[in-house]
N, C-alpha and C positions, 0 to 999 in steps of 0.2 A: 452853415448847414453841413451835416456831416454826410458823407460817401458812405454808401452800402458795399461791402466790401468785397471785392471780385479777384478769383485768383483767372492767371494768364499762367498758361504752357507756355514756357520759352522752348525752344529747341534751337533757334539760330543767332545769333551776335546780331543782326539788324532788326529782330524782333524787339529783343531788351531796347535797343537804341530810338524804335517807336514808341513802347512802354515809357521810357523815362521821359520823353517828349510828350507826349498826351498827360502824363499824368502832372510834370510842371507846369504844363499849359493849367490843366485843369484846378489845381491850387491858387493858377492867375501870380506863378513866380517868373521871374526873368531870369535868362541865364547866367547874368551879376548876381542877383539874388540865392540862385543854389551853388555858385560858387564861392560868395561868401561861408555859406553854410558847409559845406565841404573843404574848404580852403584851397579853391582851384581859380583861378582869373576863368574871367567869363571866354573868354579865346579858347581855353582850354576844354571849358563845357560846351563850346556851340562847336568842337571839334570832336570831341569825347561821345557827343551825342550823333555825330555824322558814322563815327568809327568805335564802335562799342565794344571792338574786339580789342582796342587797346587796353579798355578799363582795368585797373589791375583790382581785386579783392577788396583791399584797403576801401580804394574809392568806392567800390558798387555798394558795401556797407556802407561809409557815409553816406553817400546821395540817398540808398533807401531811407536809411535815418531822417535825412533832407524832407524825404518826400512822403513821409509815412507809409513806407510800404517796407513789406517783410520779406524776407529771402527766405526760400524753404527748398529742402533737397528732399528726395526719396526716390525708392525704388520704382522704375518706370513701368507702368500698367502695360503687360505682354498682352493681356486682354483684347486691346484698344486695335480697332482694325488696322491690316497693314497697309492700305492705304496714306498713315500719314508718314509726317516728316519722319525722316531716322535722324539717329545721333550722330 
């Protein structure tokens, strides 16, 4: 059954590190499983996914690849009240 597709505001290294966790969850992989798919020992992804801010580039594109989800940059909406997170 295919996912309706949702984009997520990242703004903090432990945000990605729930994203990539929910959404492996949600495929029903294991973290053998996306480390196969990535080329990382599962040690390193159920480490990788505690500490997001190590992830280097390389990996975040694979794992996205991993997990069908897409990485997207742009210019951030000054609009958006100042209430939220800053960079």
């Amino acid at each position: 059954m295919p996912f309706a597709p949702t984009a997520h505001l990242l703004v903090t290294a432990p945000q990605l590190g729930q994203l990539l966790v929910s959404t492996r969850k949600r495929h029903k992989l294991t973290q053998a499983a996306v480390g196969s798919r990535v080329g990382l020992s599962q040690n390193r992804i159920s480490h990788l996914e505690k500490h997001p801010d190590e992830i280097s580039i390389r990996q975040l594109l694979s794992w996205c690849s991993a997990l069908e989800l897409e990485l997207r940059l742009g210019v951030k909406d000054t609009s958006a009240d100042s209430s939220s997170a800053e960079w």
